[in-house]
N, C-alpha and C positions, 0 to 999 in steps of 0.2 A: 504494500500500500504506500508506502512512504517514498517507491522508486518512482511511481506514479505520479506521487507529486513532486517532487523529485524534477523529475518529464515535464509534467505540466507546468514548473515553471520557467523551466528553460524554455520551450515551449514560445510561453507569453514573453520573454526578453526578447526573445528574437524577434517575434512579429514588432515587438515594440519600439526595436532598433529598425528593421527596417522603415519600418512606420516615419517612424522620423529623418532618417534618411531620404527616402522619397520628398515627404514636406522640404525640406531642405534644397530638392531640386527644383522644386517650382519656380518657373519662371515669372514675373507678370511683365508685360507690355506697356510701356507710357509714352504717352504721346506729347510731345513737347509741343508745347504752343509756338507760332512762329515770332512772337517777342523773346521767347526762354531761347529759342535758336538762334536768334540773330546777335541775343547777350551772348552767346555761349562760343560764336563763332569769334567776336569780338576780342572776348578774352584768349583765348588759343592763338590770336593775332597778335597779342599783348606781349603773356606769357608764353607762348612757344604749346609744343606736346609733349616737353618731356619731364616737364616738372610735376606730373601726376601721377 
């Protein structure tokens, strides 16, 4: 009985790690306004690309 739980909780770590691994990879998508773009291009004109 006690291998079983034992199992069962290794079991649930794993789902739990992957679990959050997954989350982790999620992407989301934003959409920059074309004022946030025109600042952004701005400053990369300023400061360069390699100081990020």
């Amino acid at each position: 009985m006690q291998d079983m739980k034992k199992q069962h909780n290794q079991n649930q770590k794993q789902k739990q790690l992957l679990n959050e691994e997954s989350k982790k990879k999620e992407r989301h998508i934003v959409t920059w306004t074309q004022e946030e773009d025109d600042i952004l291009r701005d400053q990369i004109g300023i400061h360069g690309t390699e100081k990020y």
